[in-house]
NUTI-476277 format. One record per residue (C-alpha): residue number from 1; x, y, z; residue in three letters. Coordinates in nm, 4 decimals, decimal comma. Example, Ala and Ser with C-alpha at 12.3 -4.5 7.8 and 13.67 -1.06 7.14 Angstrom:
REM residues 2
 pos        u        v        w code
   1   1,2300  -0,4500   0,7800  ala
   2   1,3670  -0,1060   0,7140  ser
//
This chain:
REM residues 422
 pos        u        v        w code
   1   6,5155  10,9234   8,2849  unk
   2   6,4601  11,1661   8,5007  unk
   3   6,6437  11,1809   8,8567  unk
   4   6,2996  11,2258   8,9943  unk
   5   6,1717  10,9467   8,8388  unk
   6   6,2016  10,5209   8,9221  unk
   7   6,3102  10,2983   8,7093  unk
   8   6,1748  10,0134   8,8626  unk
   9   6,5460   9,8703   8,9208  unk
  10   6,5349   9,6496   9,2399  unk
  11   6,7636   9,7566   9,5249  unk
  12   7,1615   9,6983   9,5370  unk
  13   7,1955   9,3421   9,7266  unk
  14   7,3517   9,3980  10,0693  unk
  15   7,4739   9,1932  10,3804  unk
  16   7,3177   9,4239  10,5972  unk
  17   6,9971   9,2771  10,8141  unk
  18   6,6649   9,4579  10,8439  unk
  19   6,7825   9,5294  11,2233  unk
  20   7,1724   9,6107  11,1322  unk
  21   7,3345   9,9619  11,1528  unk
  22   7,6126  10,0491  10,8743  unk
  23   7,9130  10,1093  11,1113  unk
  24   8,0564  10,4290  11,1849  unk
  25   8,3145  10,3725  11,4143  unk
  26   8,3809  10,1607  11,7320  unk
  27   8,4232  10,4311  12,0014  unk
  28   8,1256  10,3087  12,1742  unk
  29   8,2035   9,9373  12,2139  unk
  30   8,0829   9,7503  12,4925  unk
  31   7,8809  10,0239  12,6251  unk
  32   7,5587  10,0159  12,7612  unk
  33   7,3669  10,2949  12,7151  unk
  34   7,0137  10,3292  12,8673  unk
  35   6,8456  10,5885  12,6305  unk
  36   6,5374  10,7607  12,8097  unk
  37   6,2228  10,9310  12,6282  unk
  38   6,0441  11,1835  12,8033  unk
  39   5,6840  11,3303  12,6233  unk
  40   5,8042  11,5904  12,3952  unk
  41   5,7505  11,6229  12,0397  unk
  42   6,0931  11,5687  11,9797  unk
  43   6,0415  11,1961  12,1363  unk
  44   6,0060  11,0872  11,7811  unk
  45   6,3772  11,0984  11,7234  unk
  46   6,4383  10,8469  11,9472  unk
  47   6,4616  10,5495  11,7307  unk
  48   6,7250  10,7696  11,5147  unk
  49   6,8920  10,8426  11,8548  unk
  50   6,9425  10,4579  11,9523  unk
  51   7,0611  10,3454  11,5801  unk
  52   7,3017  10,6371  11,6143  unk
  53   7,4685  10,4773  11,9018  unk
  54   7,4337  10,1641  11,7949  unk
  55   7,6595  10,2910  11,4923  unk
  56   7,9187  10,3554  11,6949  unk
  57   7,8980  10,0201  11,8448  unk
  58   7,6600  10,0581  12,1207  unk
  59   7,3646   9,8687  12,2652  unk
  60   7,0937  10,0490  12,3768  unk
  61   6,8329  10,0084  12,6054  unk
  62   6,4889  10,2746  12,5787  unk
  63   6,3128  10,3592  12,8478  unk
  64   5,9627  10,5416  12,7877  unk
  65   5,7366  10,7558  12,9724  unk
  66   5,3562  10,6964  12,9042  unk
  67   5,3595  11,0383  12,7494  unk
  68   5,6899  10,9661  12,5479  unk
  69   5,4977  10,6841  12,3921  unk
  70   5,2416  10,9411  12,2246  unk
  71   5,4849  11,0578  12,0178  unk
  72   5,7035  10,7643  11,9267  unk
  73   5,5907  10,4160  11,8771  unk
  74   5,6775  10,1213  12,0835  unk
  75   5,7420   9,8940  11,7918  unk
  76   5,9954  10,1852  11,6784  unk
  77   6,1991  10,2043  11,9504  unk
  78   6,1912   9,8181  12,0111  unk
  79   6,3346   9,8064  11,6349  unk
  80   6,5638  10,0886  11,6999  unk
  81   6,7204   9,9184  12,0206  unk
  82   6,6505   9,5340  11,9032  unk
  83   6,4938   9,4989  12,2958  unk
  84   6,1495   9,5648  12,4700  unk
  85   6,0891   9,9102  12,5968  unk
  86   6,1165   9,9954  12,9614  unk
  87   5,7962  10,1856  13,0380  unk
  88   5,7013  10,0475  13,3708  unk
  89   5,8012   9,9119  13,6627  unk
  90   5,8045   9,5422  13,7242  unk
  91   5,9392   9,3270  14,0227  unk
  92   6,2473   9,3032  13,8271  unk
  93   6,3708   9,6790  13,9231  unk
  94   6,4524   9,7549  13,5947  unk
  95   6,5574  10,1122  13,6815  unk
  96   6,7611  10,0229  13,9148  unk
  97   6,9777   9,8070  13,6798  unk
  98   7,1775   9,5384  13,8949  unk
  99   7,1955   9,2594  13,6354  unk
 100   7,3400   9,4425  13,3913  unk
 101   7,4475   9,8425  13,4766  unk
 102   7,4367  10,1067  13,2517  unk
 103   7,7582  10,2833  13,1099  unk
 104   7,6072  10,6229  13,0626  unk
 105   7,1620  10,7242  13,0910  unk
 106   7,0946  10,9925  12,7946  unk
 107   6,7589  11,1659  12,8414  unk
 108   6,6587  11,2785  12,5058  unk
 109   6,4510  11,4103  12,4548  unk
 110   6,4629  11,6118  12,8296  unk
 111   6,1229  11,8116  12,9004  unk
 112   6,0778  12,1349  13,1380  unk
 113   5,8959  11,9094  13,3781  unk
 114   6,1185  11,5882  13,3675  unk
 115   6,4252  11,8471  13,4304  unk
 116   6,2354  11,9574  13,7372  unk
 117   6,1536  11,6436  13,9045  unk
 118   6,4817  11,5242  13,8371  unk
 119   6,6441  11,7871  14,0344  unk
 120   6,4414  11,7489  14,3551  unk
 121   6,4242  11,3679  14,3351  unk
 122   6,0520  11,2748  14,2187  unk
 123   6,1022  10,9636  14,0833  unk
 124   5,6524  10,9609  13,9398  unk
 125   5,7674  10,8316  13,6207  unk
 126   5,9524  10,5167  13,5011  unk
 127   6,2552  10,8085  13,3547  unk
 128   6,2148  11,0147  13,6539  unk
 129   6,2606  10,6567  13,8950  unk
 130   6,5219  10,5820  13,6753  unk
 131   6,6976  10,8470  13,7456  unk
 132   6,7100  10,8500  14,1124  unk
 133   6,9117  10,5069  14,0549  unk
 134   7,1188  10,6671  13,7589  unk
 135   7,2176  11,0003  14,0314  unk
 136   7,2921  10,7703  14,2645  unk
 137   7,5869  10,5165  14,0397  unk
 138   7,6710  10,8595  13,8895  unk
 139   7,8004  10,9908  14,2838  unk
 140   7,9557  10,6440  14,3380  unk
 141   8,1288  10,7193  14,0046  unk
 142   7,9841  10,3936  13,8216  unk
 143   7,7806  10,5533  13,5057  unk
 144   7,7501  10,8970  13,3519  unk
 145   7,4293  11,1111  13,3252  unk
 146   7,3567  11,3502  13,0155  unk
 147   7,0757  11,5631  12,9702  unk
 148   6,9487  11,6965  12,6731  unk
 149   6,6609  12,0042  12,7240  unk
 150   6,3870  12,0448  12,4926  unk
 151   6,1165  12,2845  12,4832  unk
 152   5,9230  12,5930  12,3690  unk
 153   6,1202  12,8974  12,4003  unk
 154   5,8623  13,0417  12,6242  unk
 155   5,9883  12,7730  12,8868  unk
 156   6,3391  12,8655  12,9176  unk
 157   6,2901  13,0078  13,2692  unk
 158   6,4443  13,0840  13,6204  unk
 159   6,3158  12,7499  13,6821  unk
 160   6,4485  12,5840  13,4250  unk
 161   6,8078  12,7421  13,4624  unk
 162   6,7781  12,6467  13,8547  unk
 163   6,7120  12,2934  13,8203  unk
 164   6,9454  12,2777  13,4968  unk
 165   7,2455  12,4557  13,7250  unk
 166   7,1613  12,2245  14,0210  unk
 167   7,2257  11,9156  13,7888  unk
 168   7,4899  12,0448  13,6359  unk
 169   7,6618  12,1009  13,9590  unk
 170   7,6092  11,7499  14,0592  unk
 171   7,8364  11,6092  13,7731  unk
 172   7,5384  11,5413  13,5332  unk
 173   7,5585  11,6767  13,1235  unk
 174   7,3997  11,9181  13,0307  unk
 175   7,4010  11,9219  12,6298  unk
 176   7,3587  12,2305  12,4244  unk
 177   7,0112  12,2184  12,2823  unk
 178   7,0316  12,3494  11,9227  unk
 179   6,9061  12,7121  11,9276  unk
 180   6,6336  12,7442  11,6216  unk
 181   6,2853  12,9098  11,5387  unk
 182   6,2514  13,0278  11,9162  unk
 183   6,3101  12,6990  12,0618  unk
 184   6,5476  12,5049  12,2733  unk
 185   6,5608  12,1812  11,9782  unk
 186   6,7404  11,8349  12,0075  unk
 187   7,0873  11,8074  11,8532  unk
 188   7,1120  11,6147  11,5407  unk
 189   7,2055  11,2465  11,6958  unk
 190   7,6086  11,2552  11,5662  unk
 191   7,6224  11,5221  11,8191  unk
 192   7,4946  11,3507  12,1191  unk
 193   7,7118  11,0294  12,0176  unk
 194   7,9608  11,2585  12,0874  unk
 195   7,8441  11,3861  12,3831  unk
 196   7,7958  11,0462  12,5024  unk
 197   8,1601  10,9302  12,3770  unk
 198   8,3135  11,2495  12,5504  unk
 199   8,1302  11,1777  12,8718  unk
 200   8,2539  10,8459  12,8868  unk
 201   8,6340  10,9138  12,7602  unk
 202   8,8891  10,8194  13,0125  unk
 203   9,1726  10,9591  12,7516  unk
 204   9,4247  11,2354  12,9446  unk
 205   9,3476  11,4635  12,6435  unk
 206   9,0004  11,5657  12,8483  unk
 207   8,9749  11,9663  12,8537  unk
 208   9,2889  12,0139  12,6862  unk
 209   9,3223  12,3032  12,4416  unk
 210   9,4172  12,1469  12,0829  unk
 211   9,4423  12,3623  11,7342  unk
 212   9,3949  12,1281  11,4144  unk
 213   9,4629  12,3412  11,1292  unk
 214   9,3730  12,1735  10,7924  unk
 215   9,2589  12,2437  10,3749  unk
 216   9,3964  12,5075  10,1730  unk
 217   9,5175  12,8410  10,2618  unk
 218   9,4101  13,0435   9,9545  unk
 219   9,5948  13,3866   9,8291  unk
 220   9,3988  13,6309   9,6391  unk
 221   9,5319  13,6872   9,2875  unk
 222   9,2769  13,9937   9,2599  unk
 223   8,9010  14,0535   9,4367  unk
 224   8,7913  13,7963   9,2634  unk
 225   9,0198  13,4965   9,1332  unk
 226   9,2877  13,3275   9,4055  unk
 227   9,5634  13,0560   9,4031  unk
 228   9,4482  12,7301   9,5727  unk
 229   9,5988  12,4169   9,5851  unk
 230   9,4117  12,0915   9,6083  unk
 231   9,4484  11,9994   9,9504  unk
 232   9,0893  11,9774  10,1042  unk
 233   9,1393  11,9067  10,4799  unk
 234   8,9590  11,5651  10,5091  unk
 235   9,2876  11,4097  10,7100  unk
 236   9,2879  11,7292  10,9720  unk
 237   8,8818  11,7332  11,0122  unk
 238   8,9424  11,3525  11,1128  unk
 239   9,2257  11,4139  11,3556  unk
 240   9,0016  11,6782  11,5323  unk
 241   8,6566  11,4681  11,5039  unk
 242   8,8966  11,1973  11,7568  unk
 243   9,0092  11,4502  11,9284  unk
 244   8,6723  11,5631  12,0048  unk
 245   8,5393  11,2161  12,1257  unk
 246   8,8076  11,1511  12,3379  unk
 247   8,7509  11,4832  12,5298  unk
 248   8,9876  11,7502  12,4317  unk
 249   8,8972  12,0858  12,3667  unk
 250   8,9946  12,0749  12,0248  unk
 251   8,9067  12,3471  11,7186  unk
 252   8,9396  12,2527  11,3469  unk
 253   9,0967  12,5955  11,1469  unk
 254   9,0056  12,5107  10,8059  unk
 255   9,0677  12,7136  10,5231  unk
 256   8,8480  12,7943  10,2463  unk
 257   8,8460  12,5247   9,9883  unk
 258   8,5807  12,2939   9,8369  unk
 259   8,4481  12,0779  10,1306  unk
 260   8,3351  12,0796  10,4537  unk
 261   8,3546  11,8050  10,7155  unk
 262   8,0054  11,6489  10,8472  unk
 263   8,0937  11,5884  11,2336  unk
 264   7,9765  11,8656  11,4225  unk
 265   8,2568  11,9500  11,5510  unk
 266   8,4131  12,3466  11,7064  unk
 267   8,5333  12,4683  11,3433  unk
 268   8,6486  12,8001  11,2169  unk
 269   8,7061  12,8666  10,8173  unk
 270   8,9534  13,0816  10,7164  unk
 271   8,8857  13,2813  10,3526  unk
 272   9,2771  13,3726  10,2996  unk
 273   9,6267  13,3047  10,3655  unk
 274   9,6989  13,5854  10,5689  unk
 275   9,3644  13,4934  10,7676  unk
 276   9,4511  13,2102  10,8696  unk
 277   9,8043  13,3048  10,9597  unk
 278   9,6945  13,5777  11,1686  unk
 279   9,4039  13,2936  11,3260  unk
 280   9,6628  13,0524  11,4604  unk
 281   9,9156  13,2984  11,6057  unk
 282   9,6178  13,4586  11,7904  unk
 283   9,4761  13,0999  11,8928  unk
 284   9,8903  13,0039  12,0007  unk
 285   9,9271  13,3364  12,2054  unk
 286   9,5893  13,2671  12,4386  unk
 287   9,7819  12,9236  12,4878  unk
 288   9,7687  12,5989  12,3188  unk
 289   9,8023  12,2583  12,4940  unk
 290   9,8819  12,1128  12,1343  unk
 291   9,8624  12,1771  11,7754  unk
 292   9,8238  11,9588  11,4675  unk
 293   9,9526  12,1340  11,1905  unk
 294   9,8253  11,9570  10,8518  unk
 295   9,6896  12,2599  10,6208  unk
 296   9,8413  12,2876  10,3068  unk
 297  10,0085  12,5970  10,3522  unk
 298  10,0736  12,8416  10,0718  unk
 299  10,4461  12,8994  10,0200  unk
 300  10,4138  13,1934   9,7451  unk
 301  10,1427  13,4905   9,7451  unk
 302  10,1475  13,7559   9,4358  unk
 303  10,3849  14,0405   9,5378  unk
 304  10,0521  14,2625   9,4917  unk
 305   9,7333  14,1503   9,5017  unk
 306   9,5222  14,3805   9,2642  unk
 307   9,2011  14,5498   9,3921  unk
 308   8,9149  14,4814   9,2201  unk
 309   8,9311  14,2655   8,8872  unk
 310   9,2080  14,1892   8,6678  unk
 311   9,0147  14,2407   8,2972  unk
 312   9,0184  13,9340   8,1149  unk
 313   9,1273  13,8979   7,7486  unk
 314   9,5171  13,9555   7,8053  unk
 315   9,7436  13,7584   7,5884  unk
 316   9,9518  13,7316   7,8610  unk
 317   9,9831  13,8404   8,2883  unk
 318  10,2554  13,7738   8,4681  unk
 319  10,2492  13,7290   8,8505  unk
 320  10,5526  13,8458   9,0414  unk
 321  10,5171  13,5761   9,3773  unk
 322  10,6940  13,5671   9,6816  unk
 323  10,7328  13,3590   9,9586  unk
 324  10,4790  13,3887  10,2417  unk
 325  10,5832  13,3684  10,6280  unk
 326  10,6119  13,0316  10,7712  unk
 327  10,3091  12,9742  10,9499  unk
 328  10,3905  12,6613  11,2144  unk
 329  10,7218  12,8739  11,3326  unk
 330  10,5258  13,1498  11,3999  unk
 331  10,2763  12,9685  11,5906  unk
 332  10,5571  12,7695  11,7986  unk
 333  10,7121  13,1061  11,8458  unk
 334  10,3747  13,2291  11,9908  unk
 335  10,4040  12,9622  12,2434  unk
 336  10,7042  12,7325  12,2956  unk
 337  10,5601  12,5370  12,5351  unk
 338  10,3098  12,4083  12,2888  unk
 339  10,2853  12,0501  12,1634  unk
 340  10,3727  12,0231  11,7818  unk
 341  10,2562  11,7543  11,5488  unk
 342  10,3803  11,9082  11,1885  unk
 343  10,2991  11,7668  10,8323  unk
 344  10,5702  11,7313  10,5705  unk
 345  10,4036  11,6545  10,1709  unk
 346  10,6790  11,5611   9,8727  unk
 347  10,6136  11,4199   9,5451  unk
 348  10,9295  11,2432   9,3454  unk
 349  11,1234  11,1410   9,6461  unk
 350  11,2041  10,8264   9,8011  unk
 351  11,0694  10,7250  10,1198  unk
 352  11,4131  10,7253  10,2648  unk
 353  11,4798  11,0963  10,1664  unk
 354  11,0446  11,1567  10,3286  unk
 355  11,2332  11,0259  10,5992  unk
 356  11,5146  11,2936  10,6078  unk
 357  11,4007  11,5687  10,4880  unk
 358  11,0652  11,5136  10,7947  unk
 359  11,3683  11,4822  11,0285  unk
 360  11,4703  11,8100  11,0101  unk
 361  11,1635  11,9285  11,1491  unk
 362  11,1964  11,7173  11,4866  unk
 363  11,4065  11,9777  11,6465  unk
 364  11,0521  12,1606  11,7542  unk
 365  10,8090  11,9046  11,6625  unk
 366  10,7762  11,6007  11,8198  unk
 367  10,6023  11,3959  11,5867  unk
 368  10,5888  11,4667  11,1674  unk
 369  10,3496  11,3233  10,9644  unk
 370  10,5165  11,2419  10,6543  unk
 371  10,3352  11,1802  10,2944  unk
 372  10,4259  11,1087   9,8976  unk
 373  10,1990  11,2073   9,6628  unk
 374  10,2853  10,8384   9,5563  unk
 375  10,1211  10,6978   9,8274  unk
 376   9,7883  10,9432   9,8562  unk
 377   9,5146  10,7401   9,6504  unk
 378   9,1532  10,9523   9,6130  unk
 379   9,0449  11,0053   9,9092  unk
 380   9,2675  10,8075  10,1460  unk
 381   9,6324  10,7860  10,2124  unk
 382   9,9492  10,6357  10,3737  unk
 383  10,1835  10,8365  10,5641  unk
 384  10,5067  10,7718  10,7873  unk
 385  10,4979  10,8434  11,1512  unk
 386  10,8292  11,0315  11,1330  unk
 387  10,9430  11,0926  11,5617  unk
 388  11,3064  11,0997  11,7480  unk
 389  11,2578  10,7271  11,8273  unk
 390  11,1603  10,5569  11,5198  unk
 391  10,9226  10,5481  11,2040  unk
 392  10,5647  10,4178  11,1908  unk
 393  10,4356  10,3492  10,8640  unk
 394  10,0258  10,3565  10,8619  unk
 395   9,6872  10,3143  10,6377  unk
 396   9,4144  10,4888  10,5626  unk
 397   9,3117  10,8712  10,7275  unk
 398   9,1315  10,6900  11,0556  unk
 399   9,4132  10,5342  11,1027  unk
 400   9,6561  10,8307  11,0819  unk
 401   9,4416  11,0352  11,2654  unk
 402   9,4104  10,7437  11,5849  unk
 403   9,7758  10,7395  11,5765  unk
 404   9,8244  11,1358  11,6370  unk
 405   9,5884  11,1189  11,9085  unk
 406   9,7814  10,8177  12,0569  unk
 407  10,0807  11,0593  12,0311  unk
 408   9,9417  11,3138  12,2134  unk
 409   9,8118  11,0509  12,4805  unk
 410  10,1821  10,9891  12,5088  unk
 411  10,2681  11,3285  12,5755  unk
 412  10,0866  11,3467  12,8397  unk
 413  10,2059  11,0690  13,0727  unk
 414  10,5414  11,2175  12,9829  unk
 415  10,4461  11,5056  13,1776  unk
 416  10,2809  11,3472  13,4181  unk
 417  10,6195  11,1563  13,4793  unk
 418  10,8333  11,4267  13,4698  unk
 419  10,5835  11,6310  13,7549  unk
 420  10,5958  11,3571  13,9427  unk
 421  11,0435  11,3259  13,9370  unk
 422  11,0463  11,6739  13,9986  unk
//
C-alpha cells in the first residue's frame, strides 16, 4: 500500500471532543485573551490563532471587523473560540469589557489602516472601538496590547512606521511580522503565543541576557567525516523555549547534530567544536546575565584534523586524540559575574557518587544538573538537582527545564536582597 494511498482504516479512537485542543502547555491559564481580526487576507488564520492559545490553556474571545469577516467565516472563529463573535456593538459595551476584562487584546491580523486609526484614536470599527478601551486598561496597567502588522510590502511607509513608533512608545507590542515574498506576513501562531505569554510574564527573568548551550559539539576527523556523540539538545532547546515565555532574552547555541527544535525561538547552530567554543566565550565577554550549560561537550579532538578526505579502504587508521579546552571555564572566565547552571552526564555510577562527583562543580556553579545514563529513557529523562543546599530529584525534560528557570527566578531575588542590605 502505498503511503499515498487509504486504506479505508477508520480513525484511531480518541478522548478528544470535536471542540478540544491537544494541550501544549499551561502557560496561558486563566487568561483571557480578546483576539481581534482586522480585513486582511491573512484574517483567515484566525481560527488557527485562537486554538493556538487555547493550547496553551487560554480562552479566547474574537472580535471581527465587517471586512475581517470576508475573509474568515463566522462559524470558524465561533468554533475556534467555542463563543459568538464580537462584530458589533450592542448595549452591552462589549468593547469595553467590565464583566469580564481582558488579560491581553492581540490584533492579528493588524492592517495599514487599523494601525492608523489606532494611533490617533478612531474608534469607526468594532476593533478600532475596542481598542480605545484596551489603550486605556493598558495605561492603568490592567491588560496588555500586541500588535501584529500585515500588509503588502508597498505599504510599509513613513506612515506606517509613525503610527507603529507612536504605539510602540505607548507600551503597546509591536510583533515582528515575518519578512517573505515582499511582504510584511503574520507569524506562524506558536510565535505569537509567545508573544502573548512574554507580554504577560511577571517572572524577574524579563530582558535578561541568558546563553543555553545544548546538542553535540562535533570535531572534524577530516573535510568530510567527524566524531559526534549522541546527545541531540532536546533538554537545552526546552530550558530556552521557558526561558523565552517567561521573558528573558535568552539564545539557544546548538551544535550541529541530527535535530532541530520546533519553537521559534533566538537560535544559533554551531558546525564544530572549536565553533562553538569560540561562540560562547564571545557571547560571555559582551556579558551574560546567566548561562545554562547542557551541550554535550567533546572532551577529545584528533591531534590533526586532515584536509580534504581520508581515502577509504585502509585496513587500519589510527587517530592520535587529545583533550579539547574546557568550554564552561572558559566561558565563566569570560565573565565571573555570570550565573552558571552546569550539566554533569555518568554512566555506571551510583547516584550517591552523581551526587559527588556534581559537587565538585558547585564551587562556580550554582546549580548542576546531574544525569545517569541509567535513568535517560528515549526521549525523556530524570536528573538530580545537585545545589549547595540540597538535592532535587525530578521527571521528565519539562520538568527539568521549569526547575532551572525556577533557579534562576531565585537568583534573582537574591540580588535583589542583597541591593537592597547594601
Amino acid at each position: 500500500m502505498s503511503l499515498y494511498d487509504w486504506d479505508f482504516r477508520a480513525p484511531t479512537p480518541s478522548t478528544m471532543g470535536d471542540h478540544d485542543v491537544p494541550r501544549a502547555s499551561d502557560r496561558l491559564e486563566g487568561r483571557r485573551i480578546a483576539l481581534l481580526v482586522t480585513g486582511g487576507i491573512a484574517a483567515m488564520k484566525a481560527p488557527e490563532i485562537a486554538r493556538g492559545l487555547r493550547r496553551h490553556g487560554a480562552s479566547v474571545t474574537a472580535f471581527a471587523s465587517e471586512d475581517a469577516l470576508r475573509y474568515v467565516a463566522r462559524d470558524a472563529l465561533e468554533w475556534a473560540t467555542l463563543g459568538p463573535v464580537v462584530s458589533a456593538l450592542t448595549w452591552k459595551a462589549e468593547h469595553l469589557s467590565d464583566g469580564a476584562p481582558f488579560d491581553a487584546y492581540l490584533v492579528a491580523p493588524a492592517t495599514h489602516s487599523t494601525i492608523a486609526k489606532i494611533a490617533h484614536g478612531i474608534g469607526d470599527t468594532v476593533v478600532t472601538s475596542t481598542m480605545i478601551s484596551a489603550l486605556g486598561r493598558m495605561e492603568q496597567g490592567r491588560c496588555q496590547v500586541l500588535i501584529a502588522p500585515t500588509m503588502h510590502g508597498t505599504m510599509h511607509n513613513s506612515q506606517l512606521v509613525d503610527n507603529a513608533q507612536r504605539l510602540a512608545a505607548q507600551g503597546v507590542k509591536m510583533i515582528a511580522p515575518r519578512d517573505a515574498y515582499g511582504k510584511h506576513n503574520l507569524p506562524d501562531t506558536e510565535t505569537l503565543c509567545i508573544a502573548v505569554g512574554r507580554a504577560l510574564s511577571t517572572s524577574p527573568l524579563r530582558r535578561r541576557k541568558i546563553m543555553v548551550t545544548a546538542g553535540p559539539t562535533p570535531v572534524p576527523i577530516d573535510g568530510v567525516r567527524r566524531i559526534v556523540n549522541r546527545f541531540r539538545g532536546r533538554l537545552g532547546a526546552q530550558v530556552a523555549e521557558e526561558l523565552i515565555w517567561r521573558g528573558a532574552d535568552a539564545e539557544l547555541i546548538l551544535g550541529d547534530g541530527a535535530w532541530r527544535p520546533n519553537a521559534p525561538i533566538p537560535m544559533t547552530i554551531t558546525r564544530t567544536y572549536d565553533e562553538y567554543r569560540d561562540m560562547v566565550v564571545a557571547r560571555c565577554k559582551a556579558g551574560m546575565w546567566a548561562g545554562v550549560f547542557s551541550a554535550g561537550v567533546a572532551d577529545y579532538r584528533p591531534k590533526v584534523a586532515v584536509q580534504g578526505k581520508i581515502a577509504s579502504g585502509q585496513a587500519t587508521y589510527m587517530l592520535e586524540m587529545e583533550p579539547t579546552e574546557k568550554v564552561i571555564d572558559m566561558a565563566m572566565a569570560a565573565d565571573p559575574r555570570m550565573h552558571t547552571v552546569a550539566f554533569k552526564y555518568l554512566e555506571g555510577v551510583s547516584e550517591e557518587e552523581l551526587i559527588r562527583v556534581a559537587g565538585q562543580r558547585l564551587d562556580r556553579a550554582g546549580l548542576v544538573v546531574a544525569t545517569r545514563g541509567e535513568d535517560t529513557r528515549g526521549t525523556d529523562q530524570r536528573a538530580l538537582m545537585v545545589r549547595a543546599d540540597g538535592v532535587t530529584p525530578i521527571e521528565n525534560k519539562r520538568a527539568i527545564a521549569n526547575a532551572i528557570a525556577d533557579h534562576l527566578e531565585g537568583l534573582t531575588g537574591n540580588v535583589a536582597m542583597m541591593k537592597a542590605a547594601e
